[in-house]
DRENLUMMAR-870251 format. One record per residue: residue number from 1; residue in one letter; x, y, z of N, C-alpha, C, CB in turn. Coordinates in steps of 0.02 Angstrom, whole numbers. Glycine has a CB too. Example, Ala and Ser with C-alpha at 12.3 -4.5 7.8 and 13.67 -1.06 7.14 Angstrom:
BEGIN
<r zavo="1" zado="A" n_east="660" n_north="-284" n_up="390" ca_east="615" ca_north="-225" ca_up="390" c_east="660" c_north="-165" c_up="390" cb_east="565" cb_north="-224" cb_up="452"/>
<r zavo="2" zado="S" n_east="642" n_north="-112" n_up="354" ca_east="684" ca_north="-53" ca_up="357" c_east="645" c_north="2" c_up="394" cb_east="704" cb_north="-30" cb_up="286"/>
***
This chain:
BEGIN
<r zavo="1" zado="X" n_east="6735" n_north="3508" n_up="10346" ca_east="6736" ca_north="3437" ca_up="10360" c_east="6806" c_north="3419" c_up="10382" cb_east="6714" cb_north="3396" cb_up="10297"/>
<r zavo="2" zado="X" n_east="6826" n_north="3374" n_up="10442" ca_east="6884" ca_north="3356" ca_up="10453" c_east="6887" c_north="3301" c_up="10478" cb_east="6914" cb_north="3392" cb_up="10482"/>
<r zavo="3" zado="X" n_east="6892" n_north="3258" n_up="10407" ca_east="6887" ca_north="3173" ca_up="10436" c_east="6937" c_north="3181" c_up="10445" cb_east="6867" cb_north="3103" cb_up="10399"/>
<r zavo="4" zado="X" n_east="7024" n_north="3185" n_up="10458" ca_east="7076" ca_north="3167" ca_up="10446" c_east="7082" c_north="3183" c_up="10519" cb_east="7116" cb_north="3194" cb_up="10389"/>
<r zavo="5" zado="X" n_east="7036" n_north="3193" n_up="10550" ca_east="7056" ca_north="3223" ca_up="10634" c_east="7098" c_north="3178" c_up="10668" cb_east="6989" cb_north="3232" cb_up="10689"/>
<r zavo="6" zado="X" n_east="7145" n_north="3179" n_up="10717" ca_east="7170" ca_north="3133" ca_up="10771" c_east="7164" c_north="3178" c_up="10822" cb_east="7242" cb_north="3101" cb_up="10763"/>
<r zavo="7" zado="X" n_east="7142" n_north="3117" n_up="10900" ca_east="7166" ca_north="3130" ca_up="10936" c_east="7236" c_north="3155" c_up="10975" cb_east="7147" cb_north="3107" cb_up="10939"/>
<r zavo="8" zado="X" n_east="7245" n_north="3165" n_up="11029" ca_east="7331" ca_north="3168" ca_up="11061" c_east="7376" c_north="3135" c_up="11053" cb_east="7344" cb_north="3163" cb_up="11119"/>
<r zavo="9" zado="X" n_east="7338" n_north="3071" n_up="11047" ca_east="7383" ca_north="3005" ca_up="11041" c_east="7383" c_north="2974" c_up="10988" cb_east="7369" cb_north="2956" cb_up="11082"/>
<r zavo="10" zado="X" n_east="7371" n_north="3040" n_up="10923" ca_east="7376" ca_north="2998" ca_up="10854" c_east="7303" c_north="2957" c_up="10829" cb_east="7438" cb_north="2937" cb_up="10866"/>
<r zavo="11" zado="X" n_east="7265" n_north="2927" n_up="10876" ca_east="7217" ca_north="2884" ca_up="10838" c_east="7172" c_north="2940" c_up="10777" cb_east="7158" cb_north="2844" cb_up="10904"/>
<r zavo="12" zado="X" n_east="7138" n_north="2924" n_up="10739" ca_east="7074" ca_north="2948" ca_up="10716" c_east="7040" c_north="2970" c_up="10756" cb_east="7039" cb_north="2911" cb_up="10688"/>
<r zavo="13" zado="X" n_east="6997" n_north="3013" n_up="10744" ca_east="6925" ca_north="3039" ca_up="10771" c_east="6865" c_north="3040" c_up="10725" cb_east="6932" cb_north="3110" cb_up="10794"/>
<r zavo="14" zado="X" n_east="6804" n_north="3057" n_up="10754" ca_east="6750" ca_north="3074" ca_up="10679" c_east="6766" c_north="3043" c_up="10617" cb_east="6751" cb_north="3153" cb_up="10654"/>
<r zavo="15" zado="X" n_east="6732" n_north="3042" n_up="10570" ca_east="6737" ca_north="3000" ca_up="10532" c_east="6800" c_north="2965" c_up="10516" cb_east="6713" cb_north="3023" cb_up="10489"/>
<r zavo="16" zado="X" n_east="6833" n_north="2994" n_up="10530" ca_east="6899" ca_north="2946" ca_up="10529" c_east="6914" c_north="2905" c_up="10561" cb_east="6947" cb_north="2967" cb_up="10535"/>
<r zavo="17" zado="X" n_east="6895" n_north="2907" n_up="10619" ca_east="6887" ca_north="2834" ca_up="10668" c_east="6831" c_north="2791" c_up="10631" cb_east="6857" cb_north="2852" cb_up="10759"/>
<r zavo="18" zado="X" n_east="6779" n_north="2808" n_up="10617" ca_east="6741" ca_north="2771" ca_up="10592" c_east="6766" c_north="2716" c_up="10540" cb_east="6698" cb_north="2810" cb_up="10571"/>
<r zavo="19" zado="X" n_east="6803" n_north="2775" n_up="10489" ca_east="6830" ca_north="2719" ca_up="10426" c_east="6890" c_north="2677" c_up="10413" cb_east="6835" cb_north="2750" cb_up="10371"/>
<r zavo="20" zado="X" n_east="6892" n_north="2693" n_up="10493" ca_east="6978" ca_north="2678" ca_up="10514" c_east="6943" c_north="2596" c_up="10532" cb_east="7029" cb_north="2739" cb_up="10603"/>
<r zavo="21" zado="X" n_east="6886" n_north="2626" n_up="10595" ca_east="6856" ca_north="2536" ca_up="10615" c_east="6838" c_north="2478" c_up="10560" cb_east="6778" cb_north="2540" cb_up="10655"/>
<r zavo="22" zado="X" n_east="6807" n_north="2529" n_up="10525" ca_east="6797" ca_north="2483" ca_up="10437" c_east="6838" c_north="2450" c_up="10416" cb_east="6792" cb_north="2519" cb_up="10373"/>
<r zavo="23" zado="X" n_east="6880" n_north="2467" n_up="10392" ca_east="6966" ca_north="2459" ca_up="10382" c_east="6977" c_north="2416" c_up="10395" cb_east="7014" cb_north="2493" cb_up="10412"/>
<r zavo="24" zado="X" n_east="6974" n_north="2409" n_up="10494" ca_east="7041" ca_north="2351" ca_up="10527" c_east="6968" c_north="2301" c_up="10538" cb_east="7106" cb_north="2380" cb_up="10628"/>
<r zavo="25" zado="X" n_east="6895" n_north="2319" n_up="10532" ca_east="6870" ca_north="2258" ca_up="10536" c_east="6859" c_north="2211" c_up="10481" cb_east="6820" cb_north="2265" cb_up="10563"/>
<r zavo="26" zado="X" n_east="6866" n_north="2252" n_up="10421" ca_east="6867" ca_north="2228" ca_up="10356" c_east="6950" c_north="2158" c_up="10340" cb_east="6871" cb_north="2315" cb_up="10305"/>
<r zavo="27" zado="X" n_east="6996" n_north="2185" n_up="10388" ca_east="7049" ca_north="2161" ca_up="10362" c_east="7046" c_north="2109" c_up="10417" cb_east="7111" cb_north="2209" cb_up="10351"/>
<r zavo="28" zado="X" n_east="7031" n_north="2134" n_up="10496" ca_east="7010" ca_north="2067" ca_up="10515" c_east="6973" c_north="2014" c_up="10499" cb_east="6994" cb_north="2069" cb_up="10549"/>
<r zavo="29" zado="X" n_east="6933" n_north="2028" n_up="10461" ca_east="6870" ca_north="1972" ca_up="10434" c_east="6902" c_north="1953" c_up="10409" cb_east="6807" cb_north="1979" cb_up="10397"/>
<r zavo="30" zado="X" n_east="6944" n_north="1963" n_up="10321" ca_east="6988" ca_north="1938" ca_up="10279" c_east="7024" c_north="1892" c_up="10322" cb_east="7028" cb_north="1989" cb_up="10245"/>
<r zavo="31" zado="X" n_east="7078" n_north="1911" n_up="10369" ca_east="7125" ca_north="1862" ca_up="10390" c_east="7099" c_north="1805" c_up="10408" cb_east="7161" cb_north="1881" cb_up="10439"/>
<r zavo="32" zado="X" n_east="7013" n_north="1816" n_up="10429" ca_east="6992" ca_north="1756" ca_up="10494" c_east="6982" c_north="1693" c_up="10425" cb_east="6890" cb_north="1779" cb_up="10559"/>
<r zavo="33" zado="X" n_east="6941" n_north="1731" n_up="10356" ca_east="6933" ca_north="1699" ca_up="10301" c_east="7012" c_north="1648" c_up="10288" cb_east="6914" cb_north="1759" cb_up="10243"/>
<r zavo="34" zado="X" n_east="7042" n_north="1682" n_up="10269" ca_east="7113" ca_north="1684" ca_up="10233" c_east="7147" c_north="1627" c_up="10289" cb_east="7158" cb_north="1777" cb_up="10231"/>
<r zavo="35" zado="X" n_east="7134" n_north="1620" n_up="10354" ca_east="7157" ca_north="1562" ca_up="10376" c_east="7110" c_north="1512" c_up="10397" cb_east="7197" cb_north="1572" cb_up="10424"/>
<r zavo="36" zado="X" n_east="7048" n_north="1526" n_up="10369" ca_east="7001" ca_north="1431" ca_up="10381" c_east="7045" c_north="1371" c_up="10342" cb_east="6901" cb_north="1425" cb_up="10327"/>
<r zavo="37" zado="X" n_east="7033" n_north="1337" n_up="10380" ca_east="7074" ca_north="1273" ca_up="10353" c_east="7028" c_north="1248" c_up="10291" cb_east="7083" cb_north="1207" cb_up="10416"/>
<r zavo="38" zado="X" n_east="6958" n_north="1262" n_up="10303" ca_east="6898" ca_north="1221" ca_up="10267" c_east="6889" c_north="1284" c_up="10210" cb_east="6815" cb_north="1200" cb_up="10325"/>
<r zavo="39" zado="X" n_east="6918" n_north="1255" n_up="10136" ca_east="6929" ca_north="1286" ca_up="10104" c_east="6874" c_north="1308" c_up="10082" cb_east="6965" cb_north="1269" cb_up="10075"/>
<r zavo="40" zado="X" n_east="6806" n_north="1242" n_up="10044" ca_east="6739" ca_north="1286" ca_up="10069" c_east="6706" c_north="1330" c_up="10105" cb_east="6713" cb_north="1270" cb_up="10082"/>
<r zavo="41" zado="X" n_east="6703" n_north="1298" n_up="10152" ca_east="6683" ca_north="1365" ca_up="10199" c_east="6713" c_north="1426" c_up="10204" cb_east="6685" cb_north="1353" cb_up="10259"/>
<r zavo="42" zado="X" n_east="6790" n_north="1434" n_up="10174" ca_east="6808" ca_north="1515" ca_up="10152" c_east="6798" c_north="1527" c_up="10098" cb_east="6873" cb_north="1539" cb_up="10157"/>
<r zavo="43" zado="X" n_east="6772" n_north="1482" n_up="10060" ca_east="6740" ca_north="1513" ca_up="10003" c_east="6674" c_north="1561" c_up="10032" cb_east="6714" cb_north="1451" cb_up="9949"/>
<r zavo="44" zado="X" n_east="6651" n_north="1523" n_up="10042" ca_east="6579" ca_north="1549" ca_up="10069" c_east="6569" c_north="1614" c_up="10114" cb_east="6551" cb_north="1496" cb_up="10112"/>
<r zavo="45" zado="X" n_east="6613" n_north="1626" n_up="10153" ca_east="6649" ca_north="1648" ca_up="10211" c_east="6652" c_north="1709" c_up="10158" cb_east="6722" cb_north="1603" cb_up="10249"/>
<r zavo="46" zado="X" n_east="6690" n_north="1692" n_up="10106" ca_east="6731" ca_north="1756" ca_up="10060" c_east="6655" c_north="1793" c_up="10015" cb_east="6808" cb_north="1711" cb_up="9985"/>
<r zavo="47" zado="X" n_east="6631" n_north="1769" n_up="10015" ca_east="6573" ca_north="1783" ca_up="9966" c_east="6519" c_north="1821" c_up="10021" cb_east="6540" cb_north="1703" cb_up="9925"/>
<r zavo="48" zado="X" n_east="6514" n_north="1808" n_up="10074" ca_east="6486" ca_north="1843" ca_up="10134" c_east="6516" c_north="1914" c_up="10126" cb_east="6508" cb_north="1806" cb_up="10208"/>
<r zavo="49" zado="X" n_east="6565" n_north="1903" n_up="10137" ca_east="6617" ca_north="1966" ca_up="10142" c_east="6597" c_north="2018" c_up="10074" cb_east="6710" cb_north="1933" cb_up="10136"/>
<r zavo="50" zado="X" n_east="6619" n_north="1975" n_up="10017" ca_east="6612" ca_north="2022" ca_up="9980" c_east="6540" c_north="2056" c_up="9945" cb_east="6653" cb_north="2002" cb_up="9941"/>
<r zavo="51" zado="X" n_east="6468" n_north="2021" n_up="9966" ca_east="6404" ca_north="2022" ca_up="9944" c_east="6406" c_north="2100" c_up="10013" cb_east="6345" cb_north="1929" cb_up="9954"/>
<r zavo="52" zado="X" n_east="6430" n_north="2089" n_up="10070" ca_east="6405" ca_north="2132" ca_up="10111" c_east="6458" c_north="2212" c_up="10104" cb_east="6403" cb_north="2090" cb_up="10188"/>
<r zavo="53" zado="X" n_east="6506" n_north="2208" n_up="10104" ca_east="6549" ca_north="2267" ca_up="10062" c_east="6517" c_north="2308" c_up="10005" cb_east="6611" cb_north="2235" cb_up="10025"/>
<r zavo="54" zado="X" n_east="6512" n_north="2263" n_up="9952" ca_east="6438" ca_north="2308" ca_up="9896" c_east="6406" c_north="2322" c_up="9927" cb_east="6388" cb_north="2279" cb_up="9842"/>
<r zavo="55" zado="X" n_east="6357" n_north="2287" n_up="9963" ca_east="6304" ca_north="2322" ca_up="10003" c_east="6335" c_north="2402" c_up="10028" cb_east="6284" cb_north="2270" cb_up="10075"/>
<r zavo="56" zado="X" n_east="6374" n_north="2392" n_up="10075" ca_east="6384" ca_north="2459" ca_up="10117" c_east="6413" c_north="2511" c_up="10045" cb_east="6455" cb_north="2446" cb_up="10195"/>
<r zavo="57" zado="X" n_east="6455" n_north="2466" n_up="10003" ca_east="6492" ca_north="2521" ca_up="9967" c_east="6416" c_north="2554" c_up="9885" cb_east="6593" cb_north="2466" cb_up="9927"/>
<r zavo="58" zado="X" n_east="6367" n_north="2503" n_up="9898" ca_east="6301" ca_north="2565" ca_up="9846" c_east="6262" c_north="2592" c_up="9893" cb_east="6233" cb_north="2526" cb_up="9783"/>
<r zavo="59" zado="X" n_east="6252" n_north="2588" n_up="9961" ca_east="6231" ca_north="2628" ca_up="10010" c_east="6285" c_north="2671" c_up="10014" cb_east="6212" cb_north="2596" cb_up="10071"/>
<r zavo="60" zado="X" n_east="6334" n_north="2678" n_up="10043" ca_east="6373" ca_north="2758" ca_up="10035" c_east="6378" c_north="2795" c_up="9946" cb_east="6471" cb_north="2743" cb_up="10067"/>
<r zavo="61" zado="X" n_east="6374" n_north="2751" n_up="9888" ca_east="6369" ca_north="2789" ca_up="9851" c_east="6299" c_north="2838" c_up="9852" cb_east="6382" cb_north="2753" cb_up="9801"/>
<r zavo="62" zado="X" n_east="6237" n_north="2795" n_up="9885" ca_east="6192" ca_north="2832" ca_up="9889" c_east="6191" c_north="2876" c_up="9920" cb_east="6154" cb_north="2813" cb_up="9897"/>
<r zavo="63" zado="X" n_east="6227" n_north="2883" n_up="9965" ca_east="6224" ca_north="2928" ca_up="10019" c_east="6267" c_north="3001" c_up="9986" cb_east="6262" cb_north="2889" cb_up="10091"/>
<r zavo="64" zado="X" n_east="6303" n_north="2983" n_up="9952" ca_east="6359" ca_north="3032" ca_up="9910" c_east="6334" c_north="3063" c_up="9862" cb_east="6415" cb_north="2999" cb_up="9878"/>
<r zavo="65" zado="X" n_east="6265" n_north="3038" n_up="9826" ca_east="6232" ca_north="3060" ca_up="9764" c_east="6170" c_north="3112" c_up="9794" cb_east="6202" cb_north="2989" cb_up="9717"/>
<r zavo="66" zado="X" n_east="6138" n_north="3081" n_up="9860" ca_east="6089" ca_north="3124" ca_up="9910" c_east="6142" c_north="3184" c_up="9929" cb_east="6057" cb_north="3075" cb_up="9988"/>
<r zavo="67" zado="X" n_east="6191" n_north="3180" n_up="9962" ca_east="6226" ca_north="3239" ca_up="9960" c_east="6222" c_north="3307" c_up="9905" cb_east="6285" cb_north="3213" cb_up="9958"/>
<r zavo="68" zado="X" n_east="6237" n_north="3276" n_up="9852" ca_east="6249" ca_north="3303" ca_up="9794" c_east="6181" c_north="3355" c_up="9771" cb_east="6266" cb_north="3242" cb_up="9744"/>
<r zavo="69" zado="X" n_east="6148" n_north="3309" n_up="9783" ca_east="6075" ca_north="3324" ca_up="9778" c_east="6070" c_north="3408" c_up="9840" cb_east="6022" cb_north="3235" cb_up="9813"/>
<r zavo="70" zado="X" n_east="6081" n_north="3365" n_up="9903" ca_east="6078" ca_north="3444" ca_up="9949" c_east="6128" c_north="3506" c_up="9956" cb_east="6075" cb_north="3428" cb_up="10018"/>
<r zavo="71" zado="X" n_east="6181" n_north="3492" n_up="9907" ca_east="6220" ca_north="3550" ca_up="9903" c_east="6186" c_north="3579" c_up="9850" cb_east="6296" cb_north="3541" cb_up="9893"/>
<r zavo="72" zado="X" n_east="6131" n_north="3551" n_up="9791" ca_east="6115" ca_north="3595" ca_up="9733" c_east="6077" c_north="3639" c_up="9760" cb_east="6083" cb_north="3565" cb_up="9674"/>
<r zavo="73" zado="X" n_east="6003" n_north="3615" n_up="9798" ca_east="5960" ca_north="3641" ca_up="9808" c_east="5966" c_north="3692" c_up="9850" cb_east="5925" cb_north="3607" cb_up="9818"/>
<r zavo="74" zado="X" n_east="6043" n_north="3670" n_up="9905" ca_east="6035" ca_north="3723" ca_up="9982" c_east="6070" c_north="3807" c_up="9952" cb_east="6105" cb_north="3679" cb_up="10072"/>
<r zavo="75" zado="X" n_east="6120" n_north="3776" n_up="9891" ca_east="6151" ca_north="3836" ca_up="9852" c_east="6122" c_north="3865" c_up="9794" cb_east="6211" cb_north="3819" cb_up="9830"/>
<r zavo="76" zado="X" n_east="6050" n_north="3805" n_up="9778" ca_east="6032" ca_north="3862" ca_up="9727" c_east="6063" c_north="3853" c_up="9642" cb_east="6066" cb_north="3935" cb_up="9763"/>
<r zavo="77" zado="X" n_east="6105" n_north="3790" n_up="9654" ca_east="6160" ca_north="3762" ca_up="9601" c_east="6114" c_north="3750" c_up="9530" cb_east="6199" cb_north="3677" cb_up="9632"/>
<r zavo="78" zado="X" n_east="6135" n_north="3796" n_up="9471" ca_east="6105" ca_north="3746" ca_up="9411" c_east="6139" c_north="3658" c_up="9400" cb_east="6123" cb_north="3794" cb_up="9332"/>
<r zavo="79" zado="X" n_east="6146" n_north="3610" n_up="9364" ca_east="6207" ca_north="3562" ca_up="9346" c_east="6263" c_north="3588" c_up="9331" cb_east="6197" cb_north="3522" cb_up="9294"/>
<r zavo="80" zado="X" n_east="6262" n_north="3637" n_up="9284" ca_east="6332" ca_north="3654" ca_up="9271" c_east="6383" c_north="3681" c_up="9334" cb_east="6328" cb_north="3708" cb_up="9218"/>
<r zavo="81" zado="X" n_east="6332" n_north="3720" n_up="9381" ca_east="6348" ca_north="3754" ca_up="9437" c_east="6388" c_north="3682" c_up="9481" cb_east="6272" cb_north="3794" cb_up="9475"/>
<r zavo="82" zado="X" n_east="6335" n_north="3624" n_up="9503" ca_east="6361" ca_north="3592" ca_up="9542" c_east="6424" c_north="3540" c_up="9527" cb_east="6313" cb_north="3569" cb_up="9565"/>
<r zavo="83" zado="X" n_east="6418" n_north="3539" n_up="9471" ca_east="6477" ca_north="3510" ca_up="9422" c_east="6523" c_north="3522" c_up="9425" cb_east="6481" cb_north="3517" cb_up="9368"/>
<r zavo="84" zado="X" n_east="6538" n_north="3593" n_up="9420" ca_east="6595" ca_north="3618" ca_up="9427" c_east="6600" c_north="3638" c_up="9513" cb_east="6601" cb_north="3679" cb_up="9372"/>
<r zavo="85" zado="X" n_east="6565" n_north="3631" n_up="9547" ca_east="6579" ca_north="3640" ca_up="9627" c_east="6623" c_north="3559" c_up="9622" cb_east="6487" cb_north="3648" cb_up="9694"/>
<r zavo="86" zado="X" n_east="6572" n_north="3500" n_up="9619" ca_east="6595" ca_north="3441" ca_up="9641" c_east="6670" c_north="3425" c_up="9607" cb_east="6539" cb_north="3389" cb_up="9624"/>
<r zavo="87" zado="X" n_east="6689" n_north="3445" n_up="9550" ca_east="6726" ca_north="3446" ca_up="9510" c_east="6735" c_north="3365" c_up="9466" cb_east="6780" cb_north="3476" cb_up="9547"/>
<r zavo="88" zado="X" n_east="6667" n_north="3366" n_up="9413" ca_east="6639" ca_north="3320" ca_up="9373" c_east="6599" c_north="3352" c_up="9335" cb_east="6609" cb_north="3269" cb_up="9403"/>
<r zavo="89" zado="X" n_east="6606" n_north="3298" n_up="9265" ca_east="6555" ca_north="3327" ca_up="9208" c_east="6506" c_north="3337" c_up="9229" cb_east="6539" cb_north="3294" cb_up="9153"/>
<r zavo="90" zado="X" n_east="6460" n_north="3384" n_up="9214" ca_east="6379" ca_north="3368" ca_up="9190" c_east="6349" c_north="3328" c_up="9195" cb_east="6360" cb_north="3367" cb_up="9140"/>
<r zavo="91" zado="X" n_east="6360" n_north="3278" n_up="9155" ca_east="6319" ca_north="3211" ca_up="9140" c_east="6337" c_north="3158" c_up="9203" cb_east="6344" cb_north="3175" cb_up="9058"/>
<r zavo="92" zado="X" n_east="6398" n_north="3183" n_up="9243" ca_east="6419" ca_north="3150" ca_up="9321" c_east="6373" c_north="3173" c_up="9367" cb_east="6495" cb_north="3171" cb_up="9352"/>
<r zavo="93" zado="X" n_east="6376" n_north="3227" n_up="9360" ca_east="6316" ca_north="3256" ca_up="9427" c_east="6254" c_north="3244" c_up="9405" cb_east="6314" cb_north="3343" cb_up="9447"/>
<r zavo="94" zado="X" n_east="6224" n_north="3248" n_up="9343" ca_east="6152" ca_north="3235" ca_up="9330" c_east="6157" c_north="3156" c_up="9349" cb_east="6122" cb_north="3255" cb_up="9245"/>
<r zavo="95" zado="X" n_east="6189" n_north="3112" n_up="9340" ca_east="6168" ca_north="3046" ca_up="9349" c_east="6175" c_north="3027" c_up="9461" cb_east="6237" cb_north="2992" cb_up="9283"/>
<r zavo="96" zado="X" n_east="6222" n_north="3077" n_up="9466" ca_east="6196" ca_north="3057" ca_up="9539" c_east="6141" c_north="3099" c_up="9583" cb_east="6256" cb_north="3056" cb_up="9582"/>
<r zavo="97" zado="X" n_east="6103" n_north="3156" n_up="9534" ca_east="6051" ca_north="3187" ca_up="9533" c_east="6002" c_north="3115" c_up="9534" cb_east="6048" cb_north="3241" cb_up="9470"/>
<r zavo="98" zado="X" n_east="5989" n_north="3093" n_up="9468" ca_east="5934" ca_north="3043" ca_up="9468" c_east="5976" c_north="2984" c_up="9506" cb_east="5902" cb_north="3022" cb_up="9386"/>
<r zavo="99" zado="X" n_east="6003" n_north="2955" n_up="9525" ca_east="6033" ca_north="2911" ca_up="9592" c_east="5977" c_north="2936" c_up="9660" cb_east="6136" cb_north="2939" cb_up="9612"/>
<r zavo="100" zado="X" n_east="5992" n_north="3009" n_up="9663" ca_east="5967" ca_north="3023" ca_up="9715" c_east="5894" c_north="3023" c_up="9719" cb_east="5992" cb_north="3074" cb_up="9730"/>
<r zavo="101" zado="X" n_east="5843" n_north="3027" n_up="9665" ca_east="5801" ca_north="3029" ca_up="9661" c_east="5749" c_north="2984" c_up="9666" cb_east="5808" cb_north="3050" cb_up="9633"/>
<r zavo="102" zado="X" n_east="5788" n_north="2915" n_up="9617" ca_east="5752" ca_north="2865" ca_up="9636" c_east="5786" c_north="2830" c_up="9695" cb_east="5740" cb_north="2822" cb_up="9579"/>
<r zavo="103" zado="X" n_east="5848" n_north="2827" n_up="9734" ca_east="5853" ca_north="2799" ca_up="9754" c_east="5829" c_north="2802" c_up="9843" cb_east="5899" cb_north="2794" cb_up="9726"/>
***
């Protein structure tokens, strides 16, 4: 895996561009919030922001626990096995085991 990639000219690449765009659109949103004059409406504004961030941030946890899930099965991993691959207790990997399951 090599999110940390850059291009020639320094930018990100592959996932790193990706979480790079996250990033500066996340901080753009903030600023656009952070200077409404209409202090309501950046309330509101702010609560947008942050209802939709959880969103993306328990969808990538899901996505991180389904992982978890396909390194056991593709290696064959008992828990203890993938536990100590992921480098987390037991009871860490079994719970994003059942994450992955129901989720």
């Amino acid at each position: 895996m090599n999110e940390s990639a850059h291009d020639h000219a320094g930018e990100p690449t592959g996932l790193g561009a990706g979480l790079h765009a996250i990033w500066q659109t996340y901080h753009e949103a903030n600023e656009a919030i952070q200077a409404m004059p209409d202090l309501g409406s950046a309330y509101e504004s702010a609560t947008g922001l942050a209802v939709a961030m959880r969103q993306m941030a328990d969808t990538a946890a899901l996505t991180r626990a389904r992982m978890a899930a396909r390194i056991r099965d593709a290696e064959g991993l008992s828990l203890a096995g993938l536990a100590a691959k992921l480098g987390m207790s037991k009871a860490r990997a079994d719970q994003l085991l059942k994450a992955a399951r129901s989720g």
